[in-house]
C-alpha positions as CSV (number, residue, x, y, z in Angstrom):
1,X,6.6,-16.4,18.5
2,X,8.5,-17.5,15.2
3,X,7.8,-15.7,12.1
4,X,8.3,-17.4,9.0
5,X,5.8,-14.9,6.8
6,X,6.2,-11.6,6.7
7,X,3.7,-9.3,5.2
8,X,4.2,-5.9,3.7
9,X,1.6,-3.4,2.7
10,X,3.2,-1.1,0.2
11,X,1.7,2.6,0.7
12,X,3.3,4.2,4.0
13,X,5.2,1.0,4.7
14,X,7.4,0.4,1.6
15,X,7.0,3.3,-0.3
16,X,6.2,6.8,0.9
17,X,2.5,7.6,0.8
18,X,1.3,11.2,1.6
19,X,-1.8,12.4,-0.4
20,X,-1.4,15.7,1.2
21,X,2.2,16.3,0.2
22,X,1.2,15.6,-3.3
23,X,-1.6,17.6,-3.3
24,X,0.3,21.0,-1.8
25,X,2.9,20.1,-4.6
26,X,0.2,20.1,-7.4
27,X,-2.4,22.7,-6.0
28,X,0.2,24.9,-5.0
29,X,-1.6,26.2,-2.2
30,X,-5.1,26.5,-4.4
31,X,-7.6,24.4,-2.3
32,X,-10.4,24.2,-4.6
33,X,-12.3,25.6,-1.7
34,X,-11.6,23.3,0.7
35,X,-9.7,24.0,4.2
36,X,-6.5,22.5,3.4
37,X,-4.5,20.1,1.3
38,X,-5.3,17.7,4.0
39,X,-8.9,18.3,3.5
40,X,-8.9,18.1,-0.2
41,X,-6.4,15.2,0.3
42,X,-9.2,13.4,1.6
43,X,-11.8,14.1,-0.6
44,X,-9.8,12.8,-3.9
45,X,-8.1,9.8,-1.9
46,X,-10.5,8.4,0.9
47,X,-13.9,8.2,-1.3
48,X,-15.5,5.7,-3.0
49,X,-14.3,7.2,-6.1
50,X,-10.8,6.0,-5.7
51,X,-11.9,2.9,-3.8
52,X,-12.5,1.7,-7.1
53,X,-10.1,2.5,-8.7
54,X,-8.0,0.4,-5.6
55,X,-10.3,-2.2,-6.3
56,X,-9.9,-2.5,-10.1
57,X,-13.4,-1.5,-11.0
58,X,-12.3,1.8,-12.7
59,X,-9.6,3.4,-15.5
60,X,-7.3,5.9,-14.1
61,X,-9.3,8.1,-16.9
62,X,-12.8,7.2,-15.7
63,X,-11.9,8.1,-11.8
64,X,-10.3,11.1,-12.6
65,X,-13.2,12.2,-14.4
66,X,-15.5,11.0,-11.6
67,X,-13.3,13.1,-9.5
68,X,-13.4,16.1,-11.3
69,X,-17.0,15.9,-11.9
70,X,-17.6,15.6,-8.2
71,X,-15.3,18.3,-6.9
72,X,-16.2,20.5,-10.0
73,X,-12.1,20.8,-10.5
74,X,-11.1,20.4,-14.4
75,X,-10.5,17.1,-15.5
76,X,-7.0,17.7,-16.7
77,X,-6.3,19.1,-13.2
78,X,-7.1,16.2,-11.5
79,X,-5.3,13.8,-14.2
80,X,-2.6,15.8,-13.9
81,X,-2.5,15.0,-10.0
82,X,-3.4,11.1,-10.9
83,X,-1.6,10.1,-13.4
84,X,2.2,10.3,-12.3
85,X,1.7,9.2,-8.9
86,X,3.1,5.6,-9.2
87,X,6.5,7.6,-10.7
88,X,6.3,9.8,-7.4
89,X,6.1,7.0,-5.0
90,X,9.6,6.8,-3.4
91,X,11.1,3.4,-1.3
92,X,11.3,4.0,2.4
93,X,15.1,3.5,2.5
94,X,15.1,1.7,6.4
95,X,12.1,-0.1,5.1
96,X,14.2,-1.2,2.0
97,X,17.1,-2.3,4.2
98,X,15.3,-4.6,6.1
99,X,14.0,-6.4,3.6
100,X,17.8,-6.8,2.5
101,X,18.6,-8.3,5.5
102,X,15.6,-10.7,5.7
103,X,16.7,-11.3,2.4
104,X,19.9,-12.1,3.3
105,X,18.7,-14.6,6.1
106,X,16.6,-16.3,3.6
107,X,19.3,-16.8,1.5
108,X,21.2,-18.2,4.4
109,X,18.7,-21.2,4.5
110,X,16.6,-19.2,7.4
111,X,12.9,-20.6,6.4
112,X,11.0,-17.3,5.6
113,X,9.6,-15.4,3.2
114,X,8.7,-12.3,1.6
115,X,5.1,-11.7,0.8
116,X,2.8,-8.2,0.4
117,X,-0.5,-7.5,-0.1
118,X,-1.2,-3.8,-1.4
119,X,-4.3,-1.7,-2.0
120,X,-2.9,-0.9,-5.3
121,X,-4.4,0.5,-8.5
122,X,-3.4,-1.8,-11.3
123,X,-1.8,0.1,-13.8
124,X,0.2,1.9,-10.5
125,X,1.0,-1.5,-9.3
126,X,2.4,-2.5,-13.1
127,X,4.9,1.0,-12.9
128,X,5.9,-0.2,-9.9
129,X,6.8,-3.7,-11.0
130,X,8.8,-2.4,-13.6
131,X,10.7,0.6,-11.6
132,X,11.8,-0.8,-8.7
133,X,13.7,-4.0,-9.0
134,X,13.6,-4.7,-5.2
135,X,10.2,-5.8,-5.6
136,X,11.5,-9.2,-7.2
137,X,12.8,-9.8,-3.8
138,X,9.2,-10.8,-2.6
139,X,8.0,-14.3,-2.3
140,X,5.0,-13.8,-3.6
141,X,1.8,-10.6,-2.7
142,X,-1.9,-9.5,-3.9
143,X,-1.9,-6.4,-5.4
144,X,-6.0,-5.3,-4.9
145,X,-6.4,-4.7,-8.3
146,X,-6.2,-7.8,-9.8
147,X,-8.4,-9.9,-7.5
148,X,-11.6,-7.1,-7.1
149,X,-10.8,-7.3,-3.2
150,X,-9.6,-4.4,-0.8
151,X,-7.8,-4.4,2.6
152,X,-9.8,-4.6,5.3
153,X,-12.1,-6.9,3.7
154,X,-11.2,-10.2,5.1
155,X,-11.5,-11.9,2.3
156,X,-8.4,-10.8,0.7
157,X,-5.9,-12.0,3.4
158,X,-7.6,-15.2,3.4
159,X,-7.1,-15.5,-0.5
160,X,-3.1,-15.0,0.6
161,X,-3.2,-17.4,3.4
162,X,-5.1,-19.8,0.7
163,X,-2.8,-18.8,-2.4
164,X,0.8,-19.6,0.0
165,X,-0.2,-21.5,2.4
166,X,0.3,-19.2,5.3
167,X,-0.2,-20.6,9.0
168,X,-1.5,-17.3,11.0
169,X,0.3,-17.7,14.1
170,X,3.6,-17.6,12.2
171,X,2.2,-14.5,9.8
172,X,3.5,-11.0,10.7
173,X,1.6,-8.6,8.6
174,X,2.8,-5.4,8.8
175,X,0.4,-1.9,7.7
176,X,0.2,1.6,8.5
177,X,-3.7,1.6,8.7
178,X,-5.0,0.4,11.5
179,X,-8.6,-1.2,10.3
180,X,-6.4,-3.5,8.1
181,X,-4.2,-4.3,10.6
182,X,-7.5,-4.8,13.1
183,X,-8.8,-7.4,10.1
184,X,-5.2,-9.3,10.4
185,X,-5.7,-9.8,13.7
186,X,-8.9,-11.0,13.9
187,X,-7.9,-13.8,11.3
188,X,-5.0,-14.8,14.4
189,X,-2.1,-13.4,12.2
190,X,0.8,-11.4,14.4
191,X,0.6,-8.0,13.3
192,X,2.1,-4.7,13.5
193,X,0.8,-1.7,13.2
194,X,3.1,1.0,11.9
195,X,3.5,4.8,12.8
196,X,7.3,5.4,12.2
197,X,8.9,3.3,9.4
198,X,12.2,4.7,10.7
199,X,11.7,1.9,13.9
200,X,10.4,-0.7,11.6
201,X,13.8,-3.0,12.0
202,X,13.9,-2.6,15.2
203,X,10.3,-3.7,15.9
204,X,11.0,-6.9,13.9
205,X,13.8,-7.6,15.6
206,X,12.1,-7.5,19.4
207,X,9.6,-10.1,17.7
């Protein structure tokens, strides 16, 4: 089936996202009692904490301090661990390149586009803006931030499909996480749900 729209998530997709990595780097193999940096990982990242923070409702300061609080870690600790992350976020490079070359088609007069739509902190999302100038390559995205919504609420992709006038059946979103990609679906947009950005071209290009 023709796609016209293609849909990037950012974290894992366009940029490198591994909570644990950063937390073995900052931690430096002190747990805080938990199991792991995979374990600990979780607890600062996949809580409702950070949801917020995703979803615009909280400062970096006040989730670090929620965070801290909870864990009983010192505040400065977790800040520390917070605060840089949007510097530490790398670009996939393969990921990178294709978006040069479906750049390159567009340019061509090939009717596409470039769109994303992020779970992204807003002051994170800013820094990223500003860093990377590939991101000017997009059509158009939703950063979660600044509309109060989160991936895999539906009502997010529908405020993309509203905002650009997507048609689903020509919509390829790709993400990393599979409840998002499950929501994408359900709304009838092609999707693509990715475990290896490494193979990302060539998944696109069996489409």
């Amino acid at each position: 089936m023709t796609v016209r729209d293609f849909v990037f998530d950012f974290g894992g997709v366009v940029f490198d996202w591994n909570p644990a990595a950063m937390v073995r780097s900052h931690f430096r193999d002190n747990w805080q009692g938990f199991e792991s940096a995979e374990a600990l990982g979780r607890a600062i990242f996949v809580h409702a904490d950070w949801l917020a923070f995703d979803r615009g409702e909280r400062t970096l300061l006040e989730v670090a301090e929620q965070t801290a609080h909870r864990l009983a870690i010192p505040q400065p600790t977790i800040h520390g661990l917070l605060a840089p992350i949007a510097e530490q976020l790398q670009p996939i490079g393969s990921t990178v390149a294709l978006l040069q070359s479906l750049r390159e088609r567009r340019e061509a007069g090939e009717d596409l586009r470039l769109l994303f739509l992020s779970n992204m902190p807003a002051p994170f999302a800013r820094t990223l803006e500003q860093r990377h100038a590939f991101i000017q390559w997009f059509d158009g995205g939703i950063f979660s931030a600044d509309v109060r919504l989160l991936k895999p609420q539906a009502e997010i992709y529908q405020l993309l499909e509203r905002r650009y006038r997507m048609k689903p059946g020509t919509t390829l979103f790709i993400d990393d996480h599979r409840p998002n990609v499950q929501t994408a679906a359900a709304l009838g947009w092609q999707t693509l749900h990715l475990t290896d950005p490494v193979q990302l071209s060539k998944q696109v290009a069996l489409l």
